[in-house]
MITI-712999 format. One line per field, with one value per residue (C-alpha): residue number from 1; residue in one letter; x negated, y negated, z. Coordinates in steps of 0.2 Angstrom, whole numbers, plus 5000, padded with zeros to 4 digits. Example, Ala and Ser with C-alpha at 12.3 -4.5 7.8 and 13.67 -1.06 7.14 Angstrom:
MITI-712999
seq = c(1,2)
type = c(A,S)
u = c(4938,4932)
v = c(5022,5005)
w = c(5039,5036)
This chain:
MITI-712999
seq = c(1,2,3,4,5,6,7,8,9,10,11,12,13,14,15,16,17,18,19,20,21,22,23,24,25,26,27,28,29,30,31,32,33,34,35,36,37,38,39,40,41,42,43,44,45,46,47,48,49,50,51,52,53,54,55,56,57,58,59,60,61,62,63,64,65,66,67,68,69,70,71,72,73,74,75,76,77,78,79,80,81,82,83,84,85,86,87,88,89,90,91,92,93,94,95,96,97,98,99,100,101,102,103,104,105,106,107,108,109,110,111,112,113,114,115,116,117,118,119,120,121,122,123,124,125,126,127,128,129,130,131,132,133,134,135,136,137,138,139,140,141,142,143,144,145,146,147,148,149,150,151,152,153,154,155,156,157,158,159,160,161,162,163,164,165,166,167,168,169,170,171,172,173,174,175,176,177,178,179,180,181,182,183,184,185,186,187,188,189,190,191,192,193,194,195,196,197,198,199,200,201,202,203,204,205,206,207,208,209,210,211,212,213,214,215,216,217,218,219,220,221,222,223,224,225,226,227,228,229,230,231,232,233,234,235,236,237,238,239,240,241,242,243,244,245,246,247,248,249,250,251,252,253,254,255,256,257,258,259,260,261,262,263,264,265,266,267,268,269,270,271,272,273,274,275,276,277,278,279,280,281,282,283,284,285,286,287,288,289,290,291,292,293,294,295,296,297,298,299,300,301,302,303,304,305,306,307,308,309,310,311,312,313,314,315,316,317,318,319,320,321,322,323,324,325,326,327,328,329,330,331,332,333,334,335,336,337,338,339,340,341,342,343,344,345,346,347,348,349,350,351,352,353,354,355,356,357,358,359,360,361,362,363,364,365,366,367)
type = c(X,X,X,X,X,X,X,X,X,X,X,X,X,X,X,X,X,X,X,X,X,X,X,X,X,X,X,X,X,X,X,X,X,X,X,X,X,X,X,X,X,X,X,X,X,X,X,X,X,X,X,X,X,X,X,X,X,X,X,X,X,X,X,X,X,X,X,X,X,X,X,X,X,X,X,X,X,X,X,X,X,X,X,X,X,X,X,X,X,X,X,X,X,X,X,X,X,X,X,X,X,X,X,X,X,X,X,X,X,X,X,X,X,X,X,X,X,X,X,X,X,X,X,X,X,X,X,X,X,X,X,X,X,X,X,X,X,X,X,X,X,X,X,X,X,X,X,X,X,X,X,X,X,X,X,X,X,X,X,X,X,X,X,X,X,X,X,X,X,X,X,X,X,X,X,X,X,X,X,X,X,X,X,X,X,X,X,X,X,X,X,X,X,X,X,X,X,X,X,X,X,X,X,X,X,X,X,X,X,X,X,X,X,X,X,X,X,X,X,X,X,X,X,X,X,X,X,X,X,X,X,X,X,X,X,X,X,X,X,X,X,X,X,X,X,X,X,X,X,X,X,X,X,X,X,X,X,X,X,X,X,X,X,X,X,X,X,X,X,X,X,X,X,X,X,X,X,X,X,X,X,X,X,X,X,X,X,X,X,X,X,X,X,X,X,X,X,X,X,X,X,X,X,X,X,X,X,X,X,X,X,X,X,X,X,X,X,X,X,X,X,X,X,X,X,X,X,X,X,X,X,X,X,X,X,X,X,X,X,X,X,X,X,X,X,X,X,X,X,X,X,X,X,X,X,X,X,X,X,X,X,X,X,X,X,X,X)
u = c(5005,4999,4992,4999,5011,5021,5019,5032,5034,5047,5047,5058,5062,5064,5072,5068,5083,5077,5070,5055,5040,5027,5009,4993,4991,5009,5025,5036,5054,5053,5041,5039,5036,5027,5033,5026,5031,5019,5027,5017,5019,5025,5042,5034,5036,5025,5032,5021,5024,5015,5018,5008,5012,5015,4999,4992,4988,4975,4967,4981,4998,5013,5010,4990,4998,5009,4997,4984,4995,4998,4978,4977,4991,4985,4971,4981,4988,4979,4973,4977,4990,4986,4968,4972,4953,4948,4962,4953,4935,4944,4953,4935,4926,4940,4944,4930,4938,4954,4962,4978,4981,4977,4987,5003,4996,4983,5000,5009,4995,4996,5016,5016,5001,5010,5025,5015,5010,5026,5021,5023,5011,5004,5002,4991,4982,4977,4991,5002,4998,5013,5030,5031,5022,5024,5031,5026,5038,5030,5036,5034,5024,5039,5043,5038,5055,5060,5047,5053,5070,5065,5055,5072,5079,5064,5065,5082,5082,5068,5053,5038,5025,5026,5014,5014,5009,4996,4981,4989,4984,4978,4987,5002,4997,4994,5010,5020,5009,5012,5033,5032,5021,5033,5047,5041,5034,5015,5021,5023,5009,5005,4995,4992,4987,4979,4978,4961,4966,4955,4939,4926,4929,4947,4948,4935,4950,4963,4951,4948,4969,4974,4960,4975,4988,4984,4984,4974,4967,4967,4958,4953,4942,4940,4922,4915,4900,4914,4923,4908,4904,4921,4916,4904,4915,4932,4935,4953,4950,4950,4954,4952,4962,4960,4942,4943,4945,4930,4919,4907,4916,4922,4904,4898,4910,4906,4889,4891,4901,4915,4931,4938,4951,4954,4969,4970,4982,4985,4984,4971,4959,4967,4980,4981,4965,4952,4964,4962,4944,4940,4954,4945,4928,4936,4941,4925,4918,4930,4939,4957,4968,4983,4987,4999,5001,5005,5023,5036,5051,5056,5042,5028,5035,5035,5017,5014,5023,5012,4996,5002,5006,4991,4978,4977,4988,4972,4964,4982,4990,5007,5014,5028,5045,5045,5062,5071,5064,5072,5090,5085,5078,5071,5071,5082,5080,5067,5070,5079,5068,5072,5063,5052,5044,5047,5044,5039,5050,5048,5052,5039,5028,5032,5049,5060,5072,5069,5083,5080,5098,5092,5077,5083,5075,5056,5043,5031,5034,5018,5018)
v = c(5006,5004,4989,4975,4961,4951,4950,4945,4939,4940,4934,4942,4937,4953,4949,4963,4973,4971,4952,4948,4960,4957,4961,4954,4942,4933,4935,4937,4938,4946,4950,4935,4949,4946,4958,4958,4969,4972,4977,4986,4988,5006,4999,5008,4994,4995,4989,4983,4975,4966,4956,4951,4952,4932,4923,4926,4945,4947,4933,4934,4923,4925,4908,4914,4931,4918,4908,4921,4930,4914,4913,4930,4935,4926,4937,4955,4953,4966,4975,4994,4996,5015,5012,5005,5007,4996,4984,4982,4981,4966,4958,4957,4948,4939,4934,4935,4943,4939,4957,4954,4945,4960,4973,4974,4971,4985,4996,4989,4999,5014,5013,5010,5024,5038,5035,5033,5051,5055,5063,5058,5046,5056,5069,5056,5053,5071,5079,5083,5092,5095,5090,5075,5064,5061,5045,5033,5020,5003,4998,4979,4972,4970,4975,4995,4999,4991,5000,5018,5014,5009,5025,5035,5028,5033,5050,5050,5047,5059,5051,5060,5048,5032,5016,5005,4988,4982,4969,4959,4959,4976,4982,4978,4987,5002,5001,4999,5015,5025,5022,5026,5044,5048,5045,5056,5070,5078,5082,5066,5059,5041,5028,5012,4997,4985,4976,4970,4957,4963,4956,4969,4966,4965,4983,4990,4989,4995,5012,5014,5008,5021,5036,5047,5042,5055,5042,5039,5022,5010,4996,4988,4971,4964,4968,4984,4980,4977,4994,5001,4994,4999,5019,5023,5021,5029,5048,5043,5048,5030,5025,5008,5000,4979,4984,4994,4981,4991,5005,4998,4994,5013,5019,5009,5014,5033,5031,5020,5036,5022,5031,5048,5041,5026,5018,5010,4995,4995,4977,4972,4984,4978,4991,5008,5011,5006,5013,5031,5030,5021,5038,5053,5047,5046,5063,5070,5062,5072,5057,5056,5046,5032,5026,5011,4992,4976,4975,4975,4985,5002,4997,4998,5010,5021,5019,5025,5038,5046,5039,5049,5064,5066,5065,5082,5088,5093,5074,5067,5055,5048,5032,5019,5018,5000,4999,5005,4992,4974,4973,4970,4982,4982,4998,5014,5033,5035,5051,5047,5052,5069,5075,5060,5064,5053,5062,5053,5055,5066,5055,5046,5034,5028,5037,5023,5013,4994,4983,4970,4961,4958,4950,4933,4924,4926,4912,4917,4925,4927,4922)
w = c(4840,4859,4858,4868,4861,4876,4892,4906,4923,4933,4954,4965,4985,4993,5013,5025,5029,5050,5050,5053,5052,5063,5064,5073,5062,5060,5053,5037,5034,5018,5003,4989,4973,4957,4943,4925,4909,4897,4879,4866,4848,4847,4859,4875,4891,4905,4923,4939,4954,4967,4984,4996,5015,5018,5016,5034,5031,5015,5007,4994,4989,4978,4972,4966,4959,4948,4944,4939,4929,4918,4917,4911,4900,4887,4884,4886,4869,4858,4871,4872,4886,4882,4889,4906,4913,4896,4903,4919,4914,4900,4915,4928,4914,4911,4927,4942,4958,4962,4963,4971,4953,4942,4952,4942,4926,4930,4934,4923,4910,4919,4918,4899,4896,4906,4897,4878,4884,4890,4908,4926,4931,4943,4930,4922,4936,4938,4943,4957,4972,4981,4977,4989,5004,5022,5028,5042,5048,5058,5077,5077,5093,5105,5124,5127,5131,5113,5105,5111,5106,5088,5087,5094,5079,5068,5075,5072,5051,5049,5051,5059,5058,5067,5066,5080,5080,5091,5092,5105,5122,5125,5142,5135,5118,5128,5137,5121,5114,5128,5129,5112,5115,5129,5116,5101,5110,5108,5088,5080,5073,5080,5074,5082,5072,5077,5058,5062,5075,5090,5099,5099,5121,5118,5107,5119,5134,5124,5119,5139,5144,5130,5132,5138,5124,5110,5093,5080,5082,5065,5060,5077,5070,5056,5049,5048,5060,5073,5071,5069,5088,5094,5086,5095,5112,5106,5107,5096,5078,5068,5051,5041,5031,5029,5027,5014,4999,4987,4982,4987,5006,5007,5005,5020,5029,5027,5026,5046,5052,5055,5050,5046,5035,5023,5020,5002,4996,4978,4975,4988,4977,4960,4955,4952,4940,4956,4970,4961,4959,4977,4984,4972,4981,4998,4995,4987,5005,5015,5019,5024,5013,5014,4997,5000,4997,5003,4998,4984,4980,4970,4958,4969,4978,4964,4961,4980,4978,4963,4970,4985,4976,4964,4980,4986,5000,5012,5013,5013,5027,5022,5012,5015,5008,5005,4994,5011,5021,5009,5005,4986,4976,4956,4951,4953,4950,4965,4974,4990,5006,5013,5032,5032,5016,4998,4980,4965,4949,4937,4924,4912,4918,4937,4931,4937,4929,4932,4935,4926,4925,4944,4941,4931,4919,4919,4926,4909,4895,4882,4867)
């Protein structure tokens, strides 16, 4: 009775409740999510969500996520949504690569399998440690003196772990990085992000303009080789996140002495089944760990949230509350953020109720 017979796909626009969100490599106003539900014999539905940040940011778009799940639905019927590792192996052979396409359906599985069990997700991905996960908010690539006054805010509703956008030109980077210390004070945590979009030379001047600003540096250039480079001349801790897109990419990075930490993206790895094994051999490495994704609403932000909370505590950085950052949201029952830190549900499955009288009429339905 856990096999599956109809899937469903539903898009959502989800605007950003402050504009546009900026980054290194460009801009988006809002996320463009892809949600499918996958319902089984037994009367157990399985919710997932993905969203890619624009089309500039990963090689990913909302348009290929529809588009993939069209080519791929077919071929879930009859599978056993109660095996979501079975799932995934079916979806690689059916489907070569592409693992921005197979993220909601991959949680989708975990969703229906959780609740076929009747536990938590994150009690069916091991367990909880901890009851809940630190936060990080982002500070968009503006003037300094706009970037400390968004982090007063941040500080402000709870927050202790800021992100600050960087990747620009690297004097001014490391102005904006040091108004924003000077604001928070030696005990917030403070990350600045370049999301790959340095020069090895230009990343190289921002490590020497910035050697005083205590931060952990992430994700300076795009390839591995690069950051590697950029390594061996900063004393700043580094983690990688754009990078990290495999096993196979994670162990290269350890085994270069890159990075300390890792930060994985659920859908740019190809859902939940491969961001938990790619985050349990990150750990067993004595990795640090980020489980996030690229975008989406209460959903995803669910899935983070027990990702999050099923990595243990000591090799854990924070997540991101996406549903507070659109002014639509999918789902509800989420835990609402307390002290900068967000607490799964402790309901079945991603422990959310999906509100699908918000979503329309779907753009598939199979058969």
């Amino acid at each position: 009775m856990t096999e599956i017979v109809a899937v469903r796909g539903y898009r959502q626009r989800q605007p950003f409740a402050a504009g546009e969100y900026a980054t290194s490599g460009g801009s988006a106003s809002g996320f463009d999510s892809t949600i499918v539900v996958l319902d089984t014999a037994g009367g157990i539905t399985g919710w997932g969500e993905m969203a890619p940040l624009g089309s500039f940011y990963a090689p990913s778009f909302a348009a290929g996520a529809r588009a993939g799940l069209a080519e791929l639905a077919p071929s879930l019927i009859g599978q056993d949504a109660a095996q979501p590792l079975g799932v995934a192996v079916h979806m690689d052979a059916a489907l070569r690569g592409h693992p921005y396409v197979k993220s909601a359906i991959d949680m989708a599985c975990w969703d229906a399998a959780a609740r076929i069990r009747g536990v938590p997700l994150c009690t069916a991905l091991g367990g909880g440690q901890g009851e809940s996960v630190e936060l990080y908010r982002s500070i968009p690539p503006v003037a300094p003196d706009r970037a400390a006054a968004l982090a007063r805010r941040h500080l402000a509703e709870g927050y202790r772990r800021l992100q600050v956008k960087v990747g620009g030109e690297p004097a001014l980077d490391a102005e904006r990085l040091a108004a924003v210390r000077d604001v928070a004070g030696p005990d917030i945590v403070l990350f600045a992000d370049a999301n790959a979009g340095w020069s090895t030379s230009s990343a190289l001047r921002f490590v020497r303009l910035a050697a005083d600003v205590d931060h952990v540096l992430e994700q300076p250039c795009d390839t591995l080789a690069e950051c590697r480079l950029v390594r061996e001349h900063c004393t700043s801790p580094m983690v990688l996140d754009e990078s990290i897109d495999s096993m196979a990419a994670l162990l290269a990075a350890w085994r270069d002495g890159i990075a300390g930490g890792v930060t994985i993206k659920i859908a740019r790895v190809g859902g939940v089944t491969r961001a938990a094994q790619i985050r349990d051999v990150a750990v067993e490495l004595g990795m640090m760990v980020t489980v996030e994704d690229t975008g989406g609403a209460g959903i995803d932000t669910a899935a983070m949230a027990h990702l999050s909370v099923s990595t243990p505590e000591r090799y854990r950085m924070h997540t991101v509350d996406f549903n507070a950052w659109v002014t639509v949201d999918n789902a509800e029952g989420m835990p609402a953020p307390r002290n900068g830190r967000l607490a799964p549900s402790d309901g079945p499955g991603l422990g959310v109720r999906v509100l699908d009288g918000a979503l329309g009429d779907p753009f598939l339905q199979v058969p």
